[in-house]
N, C-alpha and C positions, 0 to 999 in steps of 0.2 A: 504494500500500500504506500503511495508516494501521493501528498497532499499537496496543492501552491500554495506559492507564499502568498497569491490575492485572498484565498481561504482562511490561509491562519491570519492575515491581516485584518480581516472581516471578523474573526473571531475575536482578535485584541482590541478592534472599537471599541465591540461589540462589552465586552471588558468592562473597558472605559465608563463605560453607560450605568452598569452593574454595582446599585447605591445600598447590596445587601451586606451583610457580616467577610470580609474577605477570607476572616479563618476556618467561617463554614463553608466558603467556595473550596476552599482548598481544600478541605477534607472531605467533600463528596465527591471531589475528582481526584482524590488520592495523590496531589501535589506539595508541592513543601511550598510554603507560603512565601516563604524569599525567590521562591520561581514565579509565582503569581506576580507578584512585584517587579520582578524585572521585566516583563512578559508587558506587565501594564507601561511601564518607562520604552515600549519597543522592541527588545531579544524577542526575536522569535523562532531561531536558530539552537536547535543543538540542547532543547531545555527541558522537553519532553518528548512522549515517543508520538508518530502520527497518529494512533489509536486514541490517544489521550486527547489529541487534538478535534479527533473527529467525532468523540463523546460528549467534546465544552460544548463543540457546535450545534448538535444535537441540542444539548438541553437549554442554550440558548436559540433553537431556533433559526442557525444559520443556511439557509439556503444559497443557490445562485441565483434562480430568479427572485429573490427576496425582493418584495415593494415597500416603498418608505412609504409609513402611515402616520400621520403627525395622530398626536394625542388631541382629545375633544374632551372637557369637562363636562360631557352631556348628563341629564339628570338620570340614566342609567349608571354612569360612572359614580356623581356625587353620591349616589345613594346606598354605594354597593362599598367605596370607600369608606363612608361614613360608620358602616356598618364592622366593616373587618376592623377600622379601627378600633370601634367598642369592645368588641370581641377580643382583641389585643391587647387593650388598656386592661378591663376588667374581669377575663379570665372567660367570659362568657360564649353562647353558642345562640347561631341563628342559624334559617335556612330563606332562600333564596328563588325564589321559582318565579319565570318567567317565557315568553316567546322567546324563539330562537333569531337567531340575525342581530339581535341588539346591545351586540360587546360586552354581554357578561364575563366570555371568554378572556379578551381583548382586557380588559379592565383588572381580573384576578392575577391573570401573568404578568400586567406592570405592574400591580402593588408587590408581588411575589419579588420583584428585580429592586426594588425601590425602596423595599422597610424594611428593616433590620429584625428577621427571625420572622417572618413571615414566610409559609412555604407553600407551593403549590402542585397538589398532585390532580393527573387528568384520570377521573377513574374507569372512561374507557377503554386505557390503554393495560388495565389491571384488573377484570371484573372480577376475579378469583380471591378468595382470600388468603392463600399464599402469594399469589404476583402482587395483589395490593400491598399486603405485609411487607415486602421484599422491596415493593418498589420505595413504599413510602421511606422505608432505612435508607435507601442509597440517597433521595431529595436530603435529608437529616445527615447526610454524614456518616452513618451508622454501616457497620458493615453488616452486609445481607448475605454473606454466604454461608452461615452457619447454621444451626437448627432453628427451626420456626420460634419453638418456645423461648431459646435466647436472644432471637430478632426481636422479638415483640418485646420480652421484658427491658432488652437494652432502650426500646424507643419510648417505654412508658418513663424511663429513668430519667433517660435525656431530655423531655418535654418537661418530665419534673424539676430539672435545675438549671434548665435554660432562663432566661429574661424576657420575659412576657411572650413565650410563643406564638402564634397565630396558625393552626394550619386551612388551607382550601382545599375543600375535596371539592372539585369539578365535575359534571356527568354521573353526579351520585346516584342518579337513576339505575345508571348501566352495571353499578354493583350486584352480585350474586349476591342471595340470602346469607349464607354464613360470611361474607364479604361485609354486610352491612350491617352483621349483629355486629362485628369487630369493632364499629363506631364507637357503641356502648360500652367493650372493655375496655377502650383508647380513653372516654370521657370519665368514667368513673374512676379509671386509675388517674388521671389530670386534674379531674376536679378542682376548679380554683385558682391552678396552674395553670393553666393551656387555652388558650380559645379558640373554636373549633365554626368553621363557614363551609356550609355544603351550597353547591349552587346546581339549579336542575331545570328541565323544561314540565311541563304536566306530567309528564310519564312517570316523575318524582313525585308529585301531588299524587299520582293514580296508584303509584306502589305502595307510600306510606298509609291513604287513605282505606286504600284493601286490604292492608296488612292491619289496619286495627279494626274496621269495621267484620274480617274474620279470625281477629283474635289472635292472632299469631303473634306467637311470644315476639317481644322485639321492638317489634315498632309502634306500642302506648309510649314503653321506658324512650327510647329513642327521641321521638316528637315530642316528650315532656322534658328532654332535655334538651333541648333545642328551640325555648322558650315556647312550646304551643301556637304556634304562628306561623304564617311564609310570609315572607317580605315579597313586594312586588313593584313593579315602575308602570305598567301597561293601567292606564282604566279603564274600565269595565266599558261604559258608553260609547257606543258606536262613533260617533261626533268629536267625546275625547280623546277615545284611541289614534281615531285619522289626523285629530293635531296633536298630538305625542309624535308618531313616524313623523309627519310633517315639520318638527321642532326635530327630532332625532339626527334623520338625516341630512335636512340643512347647517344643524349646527356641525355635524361631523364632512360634510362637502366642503365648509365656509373656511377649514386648515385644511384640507388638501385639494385644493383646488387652485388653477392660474388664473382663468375666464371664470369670473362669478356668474356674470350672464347664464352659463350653461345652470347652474345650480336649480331654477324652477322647471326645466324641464325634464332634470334627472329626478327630480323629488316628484313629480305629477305619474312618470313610468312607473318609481317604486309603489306608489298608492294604488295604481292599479289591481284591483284587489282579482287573485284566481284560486280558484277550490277554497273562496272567505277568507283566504290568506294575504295580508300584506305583505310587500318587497323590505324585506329589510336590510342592513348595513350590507349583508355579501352581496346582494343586489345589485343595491348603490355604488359600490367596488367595482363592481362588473362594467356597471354604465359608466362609472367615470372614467375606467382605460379606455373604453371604445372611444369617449368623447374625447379625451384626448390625445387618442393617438389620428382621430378623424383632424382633430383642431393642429398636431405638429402636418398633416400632409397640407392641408391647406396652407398656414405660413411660405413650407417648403414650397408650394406652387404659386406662391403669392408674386 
């Protein structure tokens, strides 16, 4: 495996940008923190092995076609910040449910990069509760190649003597049963310690609400610790919803965009409502490469 140096370059921005704990970067990619250092100062040479290189990337996210996305303080964002803060600050747990398209995603992995001991796992890449388990060690730092029982009591320990933890489970829906009772021994052994943000679309609302409306051990305990509630940004009125998307995706077009012109008529496509669904953020995303790679051939022929 031989990686360029535009790669690893892309990954020490990328670095750069990376406003979490340096000493838990280093130890969940198994680096010595005076390499992390140097690595951020420019070495990119000779400091670790390409494997190492192409795991940072990975977990940041490095791509080639990767597209610059300017950040939007949209009231999905405000609200979802607002929240993981609490949960951070005071040890507490919420959950999260909303449509899909509108940077719940996008919002948990910047605070994840940005606040110190905040962690984020996607848990459709772990539906199982040994990949969950395993995965969640390696985000922490923690080494995961050992037996389950010592995995798991290491990350109960770790969360206990950390400085105000925060973790995000993402796609909590896509959790398997024994997956998502593990919540409950994560939270009860943290208690007070740790603050815990599941974020999900209905199908989250549909499992927990099944799961207690048939009684299945698990998910009363679960939702009652997760303060009995979902937080939400969408509402409910037909009128208010279409100016929410309306508000959403102008505020989020109005930082990535050249020609604001174009901005009403990408926001008028996404409203477009097909099978009751609005166009949301990936949409928007969609429409604005077209539009602007329509608006670079026009200049070029200008």
């Amino acid at each position: 495996m031989i990686l360029s140096s535009d790669f690893k370059q892309q990954v020490r921005e990328e670095l750069l940008s990376f406003k979490s704990n340096d000493y838990v970067f280093s130890r969940q990619h198994g680096i010595d923190n005076s390499v992390l250092s140097k690595i951020k100062k420019g070495e990119i040479t000779n400091l670790i092995s390409d494997e190492q290189w192409l795991n940072i990337g990975k977990i940041l996210g490095i791509t080639q076609n990767k597209r610059d996305w300017n950040i939007a303080r949209t009231d999905v964002f405000s609200i979802i910040e607002e929240e993981v803060m609490f949960c951070k600050e005071y040890s507490k747990s919420r959950i999260f449910i909303d449509d899909c398209g509108i940077g719940k995603t996008f919002t948990a992995k910047y605070l994840s990069r940005n606040i110190k001991n905040c962690f984020y796992i996607d848990a459709s890449q772990a539906k199982t509760k040994n990949r969950f388990i395993r995965l969640l060690a390696g985000i922490l730092g923690i080494d995961n190649k050992g037996s389950y029982a010592d995995i798991i009591s290491n990350i109960k320990y770790y969360l206990c003597v950390s400085t105000k933890p925060v973790i995000i489970i993402d796609e909590s829906g896509d959790l398997d049963y024994p997956a998502f009772l593990e919540i409950k021994e994560l939270w009860n052994a943290t208690e007070n310690l740790c603050g815990w943000y599941m974020i999900g679309a209905e199908g989250l609302r549909a499992k927990i609400e099944r799961g207690i409306n048939n009684k299945k051990v698990g998910y009363r305990e679960i939702f009652s610790r997760f303060s009995e509630k979902y937080s939400t940004a969408i509402p409910l009125g037909n009128h208010e919803r279409m100016c929410f998307y309306r508000k959403l995706i102008t505020d989020v077009l109005s930082v990535n965009i050249k020609n604001k012109e174009q901005i009403p008529q990408i926001v008028k496509k996404c409203l477009i409502q097909q099978n009751g669904n609005i166009g949301g953020l990936r949409r928007a995303e969609a429409l604005l490469i077209l539009n602007q790679e329509n608006y670079g051939n026009k200049e070029e022929n200008a």
